[in-house]
Backbone as CSV, one residue per row, in Angstrom:
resi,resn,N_x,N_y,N_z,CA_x,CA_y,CA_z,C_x,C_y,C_z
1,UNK,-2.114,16.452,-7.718,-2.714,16.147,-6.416,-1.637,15.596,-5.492
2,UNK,-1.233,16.279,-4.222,-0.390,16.025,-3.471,-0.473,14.319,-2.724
3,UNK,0.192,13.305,-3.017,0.303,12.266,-2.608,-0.411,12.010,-0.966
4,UNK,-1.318,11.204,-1.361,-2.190,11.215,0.065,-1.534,10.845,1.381
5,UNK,-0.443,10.236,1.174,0.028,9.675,3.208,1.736,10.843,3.286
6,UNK,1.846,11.520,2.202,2.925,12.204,2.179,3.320,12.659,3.562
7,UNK,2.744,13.409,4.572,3.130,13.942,5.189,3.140,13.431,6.518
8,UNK,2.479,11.972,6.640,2.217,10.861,7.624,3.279,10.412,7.146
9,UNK,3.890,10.100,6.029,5.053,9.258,5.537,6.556,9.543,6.108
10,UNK,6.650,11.300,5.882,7.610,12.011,6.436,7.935,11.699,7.946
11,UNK,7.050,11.750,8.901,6.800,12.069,10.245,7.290,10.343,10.454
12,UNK,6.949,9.261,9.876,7.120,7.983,9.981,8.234,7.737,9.978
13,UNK,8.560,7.945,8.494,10.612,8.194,8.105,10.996,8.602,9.756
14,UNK,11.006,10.098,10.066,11.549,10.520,11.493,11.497,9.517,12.738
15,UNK,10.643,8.963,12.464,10.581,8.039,13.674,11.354,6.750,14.099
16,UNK,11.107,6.279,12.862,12.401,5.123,12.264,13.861,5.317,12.111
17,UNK,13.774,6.419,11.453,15.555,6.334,12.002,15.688,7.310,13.413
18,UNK,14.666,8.089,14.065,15.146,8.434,15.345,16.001,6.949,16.069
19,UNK,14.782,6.051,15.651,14.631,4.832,16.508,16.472,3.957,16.195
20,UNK,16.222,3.941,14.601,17.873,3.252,14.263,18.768,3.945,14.516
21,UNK,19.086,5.029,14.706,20.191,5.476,15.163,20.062,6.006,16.558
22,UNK,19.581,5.504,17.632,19.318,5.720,19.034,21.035,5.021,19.350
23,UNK,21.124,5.853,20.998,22.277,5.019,21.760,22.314,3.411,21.548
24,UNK,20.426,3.015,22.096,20.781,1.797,22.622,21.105,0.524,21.447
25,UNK,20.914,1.344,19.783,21.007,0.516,19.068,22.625,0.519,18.851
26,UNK,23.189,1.323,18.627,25.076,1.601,19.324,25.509,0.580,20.170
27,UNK,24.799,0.361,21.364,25.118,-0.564,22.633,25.158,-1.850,21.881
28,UNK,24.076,-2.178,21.072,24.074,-3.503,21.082,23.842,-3.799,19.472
29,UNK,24.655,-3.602,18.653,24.730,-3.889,17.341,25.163,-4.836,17.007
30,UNK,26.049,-5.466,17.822,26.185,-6.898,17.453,25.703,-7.981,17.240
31,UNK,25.126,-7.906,18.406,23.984,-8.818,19.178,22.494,-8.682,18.314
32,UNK,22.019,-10.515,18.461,21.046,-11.108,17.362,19.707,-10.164,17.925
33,UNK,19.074,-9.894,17.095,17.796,-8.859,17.003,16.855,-10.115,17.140
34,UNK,15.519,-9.139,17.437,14.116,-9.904,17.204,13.606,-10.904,16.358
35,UNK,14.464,-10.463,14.730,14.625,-10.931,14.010,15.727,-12.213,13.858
36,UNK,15.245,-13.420,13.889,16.269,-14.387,13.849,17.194,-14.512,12.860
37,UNK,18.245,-13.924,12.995,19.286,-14.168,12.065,19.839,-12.871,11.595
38,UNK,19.119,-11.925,12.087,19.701,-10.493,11.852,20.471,-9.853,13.198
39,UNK,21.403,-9.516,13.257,21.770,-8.495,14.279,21.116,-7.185,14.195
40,UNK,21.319,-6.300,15.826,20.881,-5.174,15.699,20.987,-4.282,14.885
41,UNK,22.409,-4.261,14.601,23.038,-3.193,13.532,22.078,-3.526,11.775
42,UNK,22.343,-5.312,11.915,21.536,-5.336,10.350,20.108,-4.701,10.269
43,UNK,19.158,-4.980,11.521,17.794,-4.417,11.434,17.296,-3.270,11.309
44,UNK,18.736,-2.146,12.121,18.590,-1.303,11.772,18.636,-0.820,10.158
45,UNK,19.796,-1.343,10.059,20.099,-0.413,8.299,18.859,-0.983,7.320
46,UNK,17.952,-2.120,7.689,17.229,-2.363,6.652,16.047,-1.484,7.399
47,UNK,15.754,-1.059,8.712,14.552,-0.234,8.500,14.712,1.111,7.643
48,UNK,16.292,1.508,7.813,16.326,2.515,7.283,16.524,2.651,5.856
49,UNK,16.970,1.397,5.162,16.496,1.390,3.608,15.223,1.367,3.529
50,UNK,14.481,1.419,3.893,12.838,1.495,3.623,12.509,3.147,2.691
51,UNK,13.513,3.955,3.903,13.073,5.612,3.390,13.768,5.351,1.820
52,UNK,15.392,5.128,1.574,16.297,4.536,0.653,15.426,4.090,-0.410
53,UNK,14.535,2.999,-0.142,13.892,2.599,-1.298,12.669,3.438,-1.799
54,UNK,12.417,3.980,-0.751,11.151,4.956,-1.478,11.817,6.195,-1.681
55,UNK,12.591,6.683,-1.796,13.534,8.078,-1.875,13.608,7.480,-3.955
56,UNK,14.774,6.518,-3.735,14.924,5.753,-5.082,13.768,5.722,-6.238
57,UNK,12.896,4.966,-5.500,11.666,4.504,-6.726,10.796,5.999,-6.838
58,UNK,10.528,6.399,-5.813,9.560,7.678,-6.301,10.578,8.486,-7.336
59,UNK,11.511,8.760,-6.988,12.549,9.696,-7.873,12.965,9.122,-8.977
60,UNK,12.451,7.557,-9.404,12.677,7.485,-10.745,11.712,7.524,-11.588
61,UNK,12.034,7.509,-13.517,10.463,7.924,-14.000,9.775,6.682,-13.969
62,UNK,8.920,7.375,-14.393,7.597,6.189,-14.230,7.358,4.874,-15.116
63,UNK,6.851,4.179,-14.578,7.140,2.819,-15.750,6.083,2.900,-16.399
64,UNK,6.296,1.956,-17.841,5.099,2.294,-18.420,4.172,0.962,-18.324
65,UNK,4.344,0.123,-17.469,3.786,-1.094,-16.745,2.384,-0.805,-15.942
66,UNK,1.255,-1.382,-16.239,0.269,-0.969,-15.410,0.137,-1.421,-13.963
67,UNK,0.348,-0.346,-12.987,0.322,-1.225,-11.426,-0.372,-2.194,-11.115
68,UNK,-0.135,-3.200,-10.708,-1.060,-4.070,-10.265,-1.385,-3.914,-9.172
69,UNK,-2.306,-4.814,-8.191,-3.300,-4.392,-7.018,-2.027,-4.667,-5.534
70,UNK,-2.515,-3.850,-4.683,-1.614,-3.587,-3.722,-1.265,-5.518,-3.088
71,UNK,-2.690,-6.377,-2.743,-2.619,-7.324,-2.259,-2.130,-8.615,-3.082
72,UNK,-2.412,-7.946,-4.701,-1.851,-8.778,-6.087,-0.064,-8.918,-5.507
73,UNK,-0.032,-7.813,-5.377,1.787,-7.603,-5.418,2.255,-8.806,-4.060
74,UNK,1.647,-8.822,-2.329,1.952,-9.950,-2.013,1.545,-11.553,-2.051
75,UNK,0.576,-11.421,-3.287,0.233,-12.717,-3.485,1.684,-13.498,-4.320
76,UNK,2.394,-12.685,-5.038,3.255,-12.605,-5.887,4.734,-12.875,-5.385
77,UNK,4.892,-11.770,-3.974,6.267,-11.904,-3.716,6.576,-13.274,-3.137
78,UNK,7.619,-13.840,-3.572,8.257,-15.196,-3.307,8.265,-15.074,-1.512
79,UNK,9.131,-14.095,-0.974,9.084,-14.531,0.739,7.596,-13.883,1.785
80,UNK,6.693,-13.846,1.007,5.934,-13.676,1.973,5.243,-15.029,1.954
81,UNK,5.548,-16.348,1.518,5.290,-17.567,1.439,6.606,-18.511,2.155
82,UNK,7.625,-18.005,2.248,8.715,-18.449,2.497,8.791,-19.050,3.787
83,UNK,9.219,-19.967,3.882,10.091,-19.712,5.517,11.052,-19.252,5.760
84,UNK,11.374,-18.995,7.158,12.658,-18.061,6.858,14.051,-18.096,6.835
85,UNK,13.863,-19.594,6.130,15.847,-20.352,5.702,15.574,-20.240,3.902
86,UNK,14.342,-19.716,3.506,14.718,-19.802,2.015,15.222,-18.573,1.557
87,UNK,15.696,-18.593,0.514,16.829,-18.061,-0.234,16.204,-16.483,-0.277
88,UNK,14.914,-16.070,-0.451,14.218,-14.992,-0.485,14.223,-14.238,0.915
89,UNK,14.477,-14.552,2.254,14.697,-14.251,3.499,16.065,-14.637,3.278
90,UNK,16.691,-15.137,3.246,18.071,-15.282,3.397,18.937,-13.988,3.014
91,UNK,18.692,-14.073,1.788,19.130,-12.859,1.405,18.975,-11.368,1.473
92,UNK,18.056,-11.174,2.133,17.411,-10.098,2.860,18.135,-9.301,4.033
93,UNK,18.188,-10.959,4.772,19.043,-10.715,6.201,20.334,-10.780,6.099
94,UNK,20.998,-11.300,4.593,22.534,-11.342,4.938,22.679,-9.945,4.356
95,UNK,21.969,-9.696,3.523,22.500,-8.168,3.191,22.007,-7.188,3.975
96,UNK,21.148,-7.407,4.918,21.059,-6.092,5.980,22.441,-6.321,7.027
97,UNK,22.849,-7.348,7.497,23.960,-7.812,8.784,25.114,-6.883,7.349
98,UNK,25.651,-7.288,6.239,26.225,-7.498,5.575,26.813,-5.675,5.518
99,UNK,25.639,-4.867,5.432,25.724,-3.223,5.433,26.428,-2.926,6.609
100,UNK,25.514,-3.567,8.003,25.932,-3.082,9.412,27.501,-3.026,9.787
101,UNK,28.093,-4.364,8.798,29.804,-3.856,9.082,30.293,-2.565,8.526
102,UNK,29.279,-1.660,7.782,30.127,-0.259,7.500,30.170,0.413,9.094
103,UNK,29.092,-0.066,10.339,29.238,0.603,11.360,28.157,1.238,11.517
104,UNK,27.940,2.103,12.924,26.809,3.211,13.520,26.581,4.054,12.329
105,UNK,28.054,4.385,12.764,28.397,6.173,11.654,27.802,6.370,10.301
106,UNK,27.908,4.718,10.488,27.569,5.142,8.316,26.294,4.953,8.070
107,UNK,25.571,4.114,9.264,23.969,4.198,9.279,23.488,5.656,9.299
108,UNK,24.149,6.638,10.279,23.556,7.714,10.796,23.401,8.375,9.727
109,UNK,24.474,8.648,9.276,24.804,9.170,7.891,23.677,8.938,7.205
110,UNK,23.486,7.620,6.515,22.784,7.188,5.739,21.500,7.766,5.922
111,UNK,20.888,7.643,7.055,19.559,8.105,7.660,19.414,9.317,7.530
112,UNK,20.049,10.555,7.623,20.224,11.659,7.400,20.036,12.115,5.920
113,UNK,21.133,11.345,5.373,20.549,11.247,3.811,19.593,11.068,3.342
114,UNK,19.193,10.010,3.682,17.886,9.560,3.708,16.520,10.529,3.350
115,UNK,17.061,10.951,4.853,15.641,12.161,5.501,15.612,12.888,4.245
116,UNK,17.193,13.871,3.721,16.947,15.126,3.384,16.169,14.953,2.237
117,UNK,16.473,14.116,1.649,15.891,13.671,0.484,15.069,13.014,-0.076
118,UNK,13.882,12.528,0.924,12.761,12.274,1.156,11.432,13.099,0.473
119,UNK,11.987,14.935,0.945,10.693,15.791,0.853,10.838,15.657,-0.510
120,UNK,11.572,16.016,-0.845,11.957,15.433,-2.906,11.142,14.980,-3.606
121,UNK,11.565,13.708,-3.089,10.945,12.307,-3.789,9.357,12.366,-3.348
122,UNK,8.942,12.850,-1.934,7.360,12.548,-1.978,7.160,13.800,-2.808
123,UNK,7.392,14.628,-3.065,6.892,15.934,-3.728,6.669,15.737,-5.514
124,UNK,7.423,15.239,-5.925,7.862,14.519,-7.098,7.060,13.402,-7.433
125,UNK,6.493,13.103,-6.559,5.386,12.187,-7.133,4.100,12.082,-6.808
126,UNK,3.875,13.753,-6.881,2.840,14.124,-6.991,2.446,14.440,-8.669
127,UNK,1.098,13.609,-8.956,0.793,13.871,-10.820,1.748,13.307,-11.630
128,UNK,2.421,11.621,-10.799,3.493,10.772,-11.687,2.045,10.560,-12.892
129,UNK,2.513,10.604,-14.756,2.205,10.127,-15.443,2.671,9.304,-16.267
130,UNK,2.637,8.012,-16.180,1.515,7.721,-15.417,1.873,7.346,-14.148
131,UNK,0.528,7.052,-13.338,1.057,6.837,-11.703,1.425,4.954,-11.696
132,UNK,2.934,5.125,-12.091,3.277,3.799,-12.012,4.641,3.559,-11.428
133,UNK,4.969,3.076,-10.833,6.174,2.866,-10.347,7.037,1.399,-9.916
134,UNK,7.913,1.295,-10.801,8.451,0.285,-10.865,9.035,-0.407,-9.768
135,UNK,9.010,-1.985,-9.453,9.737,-2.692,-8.306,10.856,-3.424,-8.835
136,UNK,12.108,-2.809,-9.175,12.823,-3.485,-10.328,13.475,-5.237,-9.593
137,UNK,13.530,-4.968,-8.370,13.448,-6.197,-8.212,12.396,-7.545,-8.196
138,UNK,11.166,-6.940,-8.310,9.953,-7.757,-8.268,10.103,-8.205,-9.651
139,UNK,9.712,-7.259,-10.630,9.780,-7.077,-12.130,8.146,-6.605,-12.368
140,UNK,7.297,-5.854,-11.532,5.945,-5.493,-11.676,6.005,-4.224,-10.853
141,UNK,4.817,-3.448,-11.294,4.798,-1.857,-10.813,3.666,-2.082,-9.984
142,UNK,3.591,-0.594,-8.866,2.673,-0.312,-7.967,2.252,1.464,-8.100
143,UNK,1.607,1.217,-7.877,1.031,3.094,-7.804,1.600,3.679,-6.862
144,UNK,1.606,4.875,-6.765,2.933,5.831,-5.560,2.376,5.545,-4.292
145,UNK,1.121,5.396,-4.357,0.397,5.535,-3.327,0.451,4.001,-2.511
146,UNK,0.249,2.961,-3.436,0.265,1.890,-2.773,2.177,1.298,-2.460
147,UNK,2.976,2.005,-3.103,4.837,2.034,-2.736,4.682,2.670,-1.533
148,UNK,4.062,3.427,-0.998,4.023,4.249,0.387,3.364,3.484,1.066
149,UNK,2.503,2.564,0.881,1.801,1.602,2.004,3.050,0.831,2.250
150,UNK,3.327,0.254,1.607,4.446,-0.967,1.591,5.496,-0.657,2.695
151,UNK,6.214,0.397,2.279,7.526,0.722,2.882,6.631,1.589,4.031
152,UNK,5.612,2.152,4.950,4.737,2.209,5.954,4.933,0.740,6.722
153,UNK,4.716,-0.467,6.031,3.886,-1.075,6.783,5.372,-1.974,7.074
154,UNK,6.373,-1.721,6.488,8.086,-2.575,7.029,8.444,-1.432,7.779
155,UNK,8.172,0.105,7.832,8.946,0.842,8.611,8.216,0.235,10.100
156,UNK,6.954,0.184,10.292,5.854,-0.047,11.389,6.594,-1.381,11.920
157,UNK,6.101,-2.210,11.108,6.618,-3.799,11.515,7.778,-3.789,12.407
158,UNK,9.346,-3.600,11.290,10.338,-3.301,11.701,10.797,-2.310,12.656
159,UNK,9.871,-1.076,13.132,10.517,-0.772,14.053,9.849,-1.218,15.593
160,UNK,9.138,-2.032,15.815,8.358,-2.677,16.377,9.693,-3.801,17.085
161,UNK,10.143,-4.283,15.819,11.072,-5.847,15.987,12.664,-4.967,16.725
162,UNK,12.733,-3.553,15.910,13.715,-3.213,17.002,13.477,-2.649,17.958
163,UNK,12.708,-2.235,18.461,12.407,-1.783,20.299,11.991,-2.991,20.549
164,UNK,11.922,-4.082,20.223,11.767,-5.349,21.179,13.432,-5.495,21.197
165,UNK,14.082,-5.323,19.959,15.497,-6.267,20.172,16.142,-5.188,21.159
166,UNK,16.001,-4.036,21.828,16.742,-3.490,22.323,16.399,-2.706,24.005
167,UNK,15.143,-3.021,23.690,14.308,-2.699,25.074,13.957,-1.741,25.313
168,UNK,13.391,-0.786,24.155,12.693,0.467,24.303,11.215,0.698,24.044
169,UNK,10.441,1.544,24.171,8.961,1.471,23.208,8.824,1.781,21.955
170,UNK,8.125,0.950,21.528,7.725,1.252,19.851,7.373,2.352,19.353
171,UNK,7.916,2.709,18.652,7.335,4.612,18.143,6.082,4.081,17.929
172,UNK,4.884,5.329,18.237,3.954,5.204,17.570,3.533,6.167,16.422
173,UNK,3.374,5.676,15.277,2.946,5.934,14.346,1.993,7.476,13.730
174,UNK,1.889,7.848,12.688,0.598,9.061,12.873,-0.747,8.358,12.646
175,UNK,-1.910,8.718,13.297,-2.917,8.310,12.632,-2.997,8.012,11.359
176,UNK,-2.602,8.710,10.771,-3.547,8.540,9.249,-2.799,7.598,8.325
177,UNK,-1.404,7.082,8.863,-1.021,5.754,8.210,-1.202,4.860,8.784
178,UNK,-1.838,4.220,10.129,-1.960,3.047,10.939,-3.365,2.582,10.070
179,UNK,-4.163,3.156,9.421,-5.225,2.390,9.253,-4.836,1.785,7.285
180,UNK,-4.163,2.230,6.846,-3.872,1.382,5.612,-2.796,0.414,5.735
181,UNK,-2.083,0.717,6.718,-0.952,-0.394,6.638,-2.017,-1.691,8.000
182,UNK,-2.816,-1.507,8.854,-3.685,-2.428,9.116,-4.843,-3.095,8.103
183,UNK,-4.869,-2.311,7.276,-6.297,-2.878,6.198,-5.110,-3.670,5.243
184,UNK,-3.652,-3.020,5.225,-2.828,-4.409,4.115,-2.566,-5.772,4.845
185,UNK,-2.337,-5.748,6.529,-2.091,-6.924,7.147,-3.287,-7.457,7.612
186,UNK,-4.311,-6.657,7.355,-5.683,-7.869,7.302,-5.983,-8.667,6.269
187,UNK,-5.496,-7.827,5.270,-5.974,-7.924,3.950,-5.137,-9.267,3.540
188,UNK,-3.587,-9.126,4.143,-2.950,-10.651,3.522,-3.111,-11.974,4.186
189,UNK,-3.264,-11.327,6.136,-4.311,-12.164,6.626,-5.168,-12.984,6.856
190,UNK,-6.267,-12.510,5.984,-7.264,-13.137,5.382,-7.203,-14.107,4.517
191,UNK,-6.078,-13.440,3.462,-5.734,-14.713,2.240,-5.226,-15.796,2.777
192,UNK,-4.518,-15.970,3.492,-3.549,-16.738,4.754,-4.522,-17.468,5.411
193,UNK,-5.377,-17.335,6.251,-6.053,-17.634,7.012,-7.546,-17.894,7.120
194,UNK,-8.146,-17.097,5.881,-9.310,-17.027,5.602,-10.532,-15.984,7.172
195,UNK,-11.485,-15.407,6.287,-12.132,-14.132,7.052,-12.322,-14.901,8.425
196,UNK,-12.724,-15.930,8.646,-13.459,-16.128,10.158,-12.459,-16.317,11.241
197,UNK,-11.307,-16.978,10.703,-10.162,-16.695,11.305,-9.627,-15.215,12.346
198,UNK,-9.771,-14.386,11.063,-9.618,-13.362,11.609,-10.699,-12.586,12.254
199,UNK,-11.619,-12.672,11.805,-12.775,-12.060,12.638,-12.941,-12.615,13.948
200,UNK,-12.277,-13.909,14.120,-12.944,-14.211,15.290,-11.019,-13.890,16.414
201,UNK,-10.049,-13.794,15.545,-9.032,-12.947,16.629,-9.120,-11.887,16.809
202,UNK,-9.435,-11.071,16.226,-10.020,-9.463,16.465,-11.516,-9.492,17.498
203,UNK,-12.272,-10.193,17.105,-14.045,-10.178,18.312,-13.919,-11.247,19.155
204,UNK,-13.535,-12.363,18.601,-13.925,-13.639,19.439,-12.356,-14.758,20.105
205,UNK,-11.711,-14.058,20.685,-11.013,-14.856,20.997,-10.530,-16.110,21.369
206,UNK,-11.528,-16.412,22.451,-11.943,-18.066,22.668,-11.903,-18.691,21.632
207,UNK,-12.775,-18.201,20.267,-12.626,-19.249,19.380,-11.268,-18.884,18.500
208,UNK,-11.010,-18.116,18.263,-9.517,-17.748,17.626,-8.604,-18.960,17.295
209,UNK,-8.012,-19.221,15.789,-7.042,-19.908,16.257,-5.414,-19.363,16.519
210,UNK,-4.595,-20.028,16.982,-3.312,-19.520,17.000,-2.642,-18.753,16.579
211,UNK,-2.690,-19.242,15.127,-1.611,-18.128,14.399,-2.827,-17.465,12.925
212,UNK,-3.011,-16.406,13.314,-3.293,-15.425,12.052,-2.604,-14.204,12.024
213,UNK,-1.417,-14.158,11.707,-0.409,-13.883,10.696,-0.359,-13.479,9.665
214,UNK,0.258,-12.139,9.302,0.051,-12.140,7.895,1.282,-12.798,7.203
215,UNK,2.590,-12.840,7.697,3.606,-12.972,7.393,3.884,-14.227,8.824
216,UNK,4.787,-15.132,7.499,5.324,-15.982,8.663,4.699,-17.235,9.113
């Protein structure tokens, strides 16, 4: 069975590195991004490891670890609790700035690579047995399907944070991945904030409070 956001996934990839390897991210690669503590150049190369990491994990075999639940996995990860001087963000951002000194060229490159080898990897994990796929840095697996929400919902985020850092519009997205990568940032949301919170920033604003956030 052909991987359900496969071809929303593809079209996403394109958009993201259209976006990282644009002029205006060239112009201003030096200079601190949206992201505090990342430069342009770093934000770019980490949106574009996103395709990188799902190119990687789909194309390797399957673990024999049973996936755990998509919202299990950020109850789990250390920096989605973090602030963003601990060691779990820290290291994130020094190794995205840390890539950007290879330069434009080697992003473009990279992105290109990236692409070609994309149709691959989503094709390839179609009928993974089992459907498990390892986060070797987490040390726990996710299903192909829920590894494609994930890296969806940092390509979305992140390319969001770079057309703010550079002054362009945000790609928009295909339909048919905006509504799972919104049901994951409600979904952590909620845990964060609890339902009325959010129900009432989505219907009821007046009463809304400040920050419902999924991250951060």
């Amino acid at each position: 069975m052909p991987l359900p956001l496969a071809d929303g996934f593809e079209v996403s990839a394109r958009l993201a590195c259209e976006l990282a390897t644009g002029p205006e991210v060239a112009a201003r690669w030096s200079d601190e991004s949206a992201c505090a503590g990342m430069t342009v150049g770093g934000l770019a190369n980490h949106l574009v490891a996103q395709i990188d990491i799902a190119v990687g994990l789909l194309g390797a075999a399957p673990s024999d670890q049973r996936p755990i639940p998509l919202l299990e996995h950020y109850r789990r990860a250390a920096w989605v609790r973090s602030d963003l001087d601990a060691e779990a963000n820290t290291t994130v951002r020094d190794g995205a700035n840390a890539e950007a000194g290879s330069g434009f060229d080697a992003l473009s490159a990279r992105a290109s690579a990236g692409l070609a080898a994309l149709p691959g990897a989503l094709a390839g994990a179609d009928g993974r047995e089992p459907d498990s796929v390892l986060l070797p840095w987490q040390g726990w697996a996710l299903t192909a399907h829920d590894l494609t929400v994930t890296r969806l919902m940092e390509m979305m985020v992140h390319s969001d944070d770079l057309a703010a850092s550079i002054g362009v519009e945000t790609p928009q997205f295909p339909d048919d991945v905006v509504p799972p990568v919104l049901a994951l940032l409600a979904g952590v949301a909620v845990e964060r904030h609890g339902q009325t919170a959010l129900v009432r920033a989505l219907a009821r604003p007046q009463r809304a409070p400040d920050q419902v956030s999924a991250f951060g």
